[in-house]
PAZAVEX-839325 format. One line per field, with one value per atom (N, C-alpha, C): x, y, z; atom name. Coordinates in Angstrom, 3 decimals. Atoms other than C-alpha are relative to their C-alpha. Example, Ala and Ser with C-alpha at 12.3 -4.5 7.8 and 13.67 -1.06 7.14 Angstrom:
BEGIN
east	[0.890,12.300,0.900,-0.820,13.670,-0.770] .
north	[-1.190,-4.500,1.200,-1.190,-1.060,1.090] .
up	[0.000,7.800,0.000,-0.060,7.140,0.730] .
site	[N,CA,C,N,CA,C] .
% end
This chain:
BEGIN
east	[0.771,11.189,-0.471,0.462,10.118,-1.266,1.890,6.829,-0.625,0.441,5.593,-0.132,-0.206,6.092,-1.148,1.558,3.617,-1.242,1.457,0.018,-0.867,0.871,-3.127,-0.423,0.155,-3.873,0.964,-1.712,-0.289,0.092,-0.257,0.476,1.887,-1.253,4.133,1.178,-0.870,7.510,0.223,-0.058,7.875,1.079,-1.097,10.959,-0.333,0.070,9.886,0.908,-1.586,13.447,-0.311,0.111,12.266,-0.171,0.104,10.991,-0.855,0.467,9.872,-1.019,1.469,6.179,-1.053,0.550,4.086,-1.368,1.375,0.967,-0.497,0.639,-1.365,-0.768,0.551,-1.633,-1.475,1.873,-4.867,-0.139,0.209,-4.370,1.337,-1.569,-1.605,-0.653,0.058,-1.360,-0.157,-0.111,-1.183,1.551,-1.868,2.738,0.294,-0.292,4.487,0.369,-0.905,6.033,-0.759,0.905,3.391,-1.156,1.071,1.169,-0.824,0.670,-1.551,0.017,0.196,-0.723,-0.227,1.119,-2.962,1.558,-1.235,-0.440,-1.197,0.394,-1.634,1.095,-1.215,1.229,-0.909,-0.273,0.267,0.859,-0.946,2.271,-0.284,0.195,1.066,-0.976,0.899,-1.155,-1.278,1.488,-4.781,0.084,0.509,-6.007,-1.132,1.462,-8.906,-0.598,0.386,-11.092,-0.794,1.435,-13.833,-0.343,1.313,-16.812,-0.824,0.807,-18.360,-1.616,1.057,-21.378,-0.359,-0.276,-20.391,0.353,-0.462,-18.803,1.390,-2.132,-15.172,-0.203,-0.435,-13.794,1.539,-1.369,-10.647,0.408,-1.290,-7.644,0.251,-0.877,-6.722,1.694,-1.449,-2.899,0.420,-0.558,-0.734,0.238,-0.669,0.921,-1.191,0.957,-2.334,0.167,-0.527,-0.682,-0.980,0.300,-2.878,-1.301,0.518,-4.905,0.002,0.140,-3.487,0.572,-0.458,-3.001,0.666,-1.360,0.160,0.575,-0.261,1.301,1.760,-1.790,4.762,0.292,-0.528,7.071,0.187,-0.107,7.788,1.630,-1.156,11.529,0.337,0.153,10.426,-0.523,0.355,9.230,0.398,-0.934,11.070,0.382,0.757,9.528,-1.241,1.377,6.536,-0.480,0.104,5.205,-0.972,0.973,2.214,-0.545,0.857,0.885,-1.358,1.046,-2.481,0.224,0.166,-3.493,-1.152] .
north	[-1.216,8.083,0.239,-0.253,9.990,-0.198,0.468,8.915,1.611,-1.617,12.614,0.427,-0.051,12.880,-0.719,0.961,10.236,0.564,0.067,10.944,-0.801,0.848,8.873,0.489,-0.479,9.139,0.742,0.056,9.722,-0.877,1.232,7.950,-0.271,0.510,6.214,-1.195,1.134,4.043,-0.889,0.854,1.272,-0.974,1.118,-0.815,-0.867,1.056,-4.349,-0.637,1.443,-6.136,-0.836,0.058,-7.385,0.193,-0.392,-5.474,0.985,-1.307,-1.685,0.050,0.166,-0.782,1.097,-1.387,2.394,-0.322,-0.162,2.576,0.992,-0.816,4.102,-0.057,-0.194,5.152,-0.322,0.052,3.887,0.206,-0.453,4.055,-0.234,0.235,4.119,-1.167,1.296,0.425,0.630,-0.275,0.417,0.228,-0.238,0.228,1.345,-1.316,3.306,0.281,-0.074,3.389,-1.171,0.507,1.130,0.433,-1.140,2.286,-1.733,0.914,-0.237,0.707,-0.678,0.766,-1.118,0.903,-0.613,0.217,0.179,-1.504,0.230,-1.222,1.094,-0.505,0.143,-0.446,-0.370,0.555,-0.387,-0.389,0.451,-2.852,-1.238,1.175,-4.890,0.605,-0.333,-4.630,-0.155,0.213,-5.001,-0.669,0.933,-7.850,-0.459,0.074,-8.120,-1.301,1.830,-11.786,0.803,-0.179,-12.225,-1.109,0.836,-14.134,-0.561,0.761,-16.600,0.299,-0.478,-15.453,1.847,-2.078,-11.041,-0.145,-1.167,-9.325,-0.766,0.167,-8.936,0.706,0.341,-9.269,0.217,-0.184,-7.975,-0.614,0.295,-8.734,1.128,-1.325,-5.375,-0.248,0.496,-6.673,-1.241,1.071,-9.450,-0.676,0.802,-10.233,0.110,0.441,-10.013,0.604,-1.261,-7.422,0.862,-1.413,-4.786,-0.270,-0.178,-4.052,-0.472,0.465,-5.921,1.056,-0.660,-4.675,-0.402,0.604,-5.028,1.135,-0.749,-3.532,0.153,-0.292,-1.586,0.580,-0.788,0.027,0.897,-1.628,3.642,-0.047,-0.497,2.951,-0.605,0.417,0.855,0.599,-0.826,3.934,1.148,-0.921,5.626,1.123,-1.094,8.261,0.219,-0.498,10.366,0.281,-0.396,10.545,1.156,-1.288,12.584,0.052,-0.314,14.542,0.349,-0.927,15.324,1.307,-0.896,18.520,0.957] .
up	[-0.021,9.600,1.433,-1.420,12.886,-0.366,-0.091,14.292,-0.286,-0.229,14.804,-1.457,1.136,10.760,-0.542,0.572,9.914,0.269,0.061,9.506,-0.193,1.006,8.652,-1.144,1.605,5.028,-0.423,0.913,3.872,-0.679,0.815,1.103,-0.007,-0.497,2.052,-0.669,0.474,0.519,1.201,-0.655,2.721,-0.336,0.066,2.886,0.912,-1.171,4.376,-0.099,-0.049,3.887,-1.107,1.170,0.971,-1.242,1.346,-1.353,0.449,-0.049,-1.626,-0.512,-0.009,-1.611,0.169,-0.473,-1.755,0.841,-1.185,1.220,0.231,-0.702,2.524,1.401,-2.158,6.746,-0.074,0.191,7.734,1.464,-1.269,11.220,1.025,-0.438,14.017,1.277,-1.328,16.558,1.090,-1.574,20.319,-0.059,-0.388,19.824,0.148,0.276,19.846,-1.274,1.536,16.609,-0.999,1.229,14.644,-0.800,0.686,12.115,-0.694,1.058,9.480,-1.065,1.276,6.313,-1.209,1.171,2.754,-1.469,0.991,0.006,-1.380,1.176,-2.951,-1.514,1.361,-5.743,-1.276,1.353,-9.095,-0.965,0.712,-10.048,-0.663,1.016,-12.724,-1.033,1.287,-16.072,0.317,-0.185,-16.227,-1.090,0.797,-18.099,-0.080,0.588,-19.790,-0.490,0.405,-20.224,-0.906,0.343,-22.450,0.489,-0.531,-21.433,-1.600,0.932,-23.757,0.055,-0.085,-24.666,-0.249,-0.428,-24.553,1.512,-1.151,-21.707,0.453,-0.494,-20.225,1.229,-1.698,-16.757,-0.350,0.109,-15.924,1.869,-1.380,-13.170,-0.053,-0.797,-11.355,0.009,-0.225,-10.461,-0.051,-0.039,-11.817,1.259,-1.000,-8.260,1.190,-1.061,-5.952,1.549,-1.063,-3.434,0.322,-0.056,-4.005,0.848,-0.942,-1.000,1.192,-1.320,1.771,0.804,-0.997,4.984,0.687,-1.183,7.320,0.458,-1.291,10.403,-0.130,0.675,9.475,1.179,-1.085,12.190,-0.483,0.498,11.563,-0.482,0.110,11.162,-1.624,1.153,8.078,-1.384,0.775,5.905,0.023,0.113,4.507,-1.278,0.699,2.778,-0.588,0.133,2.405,-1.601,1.483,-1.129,-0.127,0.062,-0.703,1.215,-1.041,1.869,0.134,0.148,3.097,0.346,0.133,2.812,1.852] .
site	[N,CA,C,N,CA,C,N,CA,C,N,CA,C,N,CA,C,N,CA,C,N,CA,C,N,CA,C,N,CA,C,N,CA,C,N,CA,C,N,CA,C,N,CA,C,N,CA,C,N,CA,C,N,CA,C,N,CA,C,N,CA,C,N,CA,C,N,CA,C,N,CA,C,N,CA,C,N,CA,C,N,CA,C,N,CA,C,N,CA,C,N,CA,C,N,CA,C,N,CA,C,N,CA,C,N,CA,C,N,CA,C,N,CA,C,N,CA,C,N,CA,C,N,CA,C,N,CA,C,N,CA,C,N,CA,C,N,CA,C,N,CA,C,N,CA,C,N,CA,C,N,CA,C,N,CA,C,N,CA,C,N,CA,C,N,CA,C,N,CA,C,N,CA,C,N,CA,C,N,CA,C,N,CA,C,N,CA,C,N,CA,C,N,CA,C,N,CA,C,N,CA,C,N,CA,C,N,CA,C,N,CA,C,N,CA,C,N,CA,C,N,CA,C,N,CA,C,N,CA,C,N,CA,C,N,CA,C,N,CA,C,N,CA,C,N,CA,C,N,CA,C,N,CA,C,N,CA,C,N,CA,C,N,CA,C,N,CA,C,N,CA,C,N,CA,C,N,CA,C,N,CA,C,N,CA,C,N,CA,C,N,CA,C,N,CA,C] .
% end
């Protein structure tokens, strides 16, 4: 994807060579062509505990992905899902 295309707060597909990943721009590096984008995937169930005694606690995402941040190159996204406005 061209740099000039990217925005912050775009939400973005990300191909890291391993495995495809939707984000969100949070800000662009010192590089020329690097951005920090927050890994947004809902990809897993929500699971619900109970607590001995009353009350339930859940898990947000099976695989523990969801909200890291990593520094992608621009040539590594490769497509815009939603734009801001």
């Amino acid at each position: 994807m061209r740099v000039n295309k990217i925005k912050i707060g775009q939400e973005v597909m990300v191909d890291d060579g391993v495995e495809i990943w939707r984000g969100k721009v949070l800000e662009k590096c010192a590089g020329r062509s690097c951005f920090q984008v927050k890994d947004i995937t809902p990809d897993g169930k929500e699971i619900w505990h109970e607590k001995k005694g009353g009350g339930l606690w859940k898990e947000k995402y099976v695989n523990g992905f969801f909200g890291e941040v990593s520094t992608v190159k621009a040539k590594q996204i490769i497509e815009i899902v939603k734009d801001i406005k």
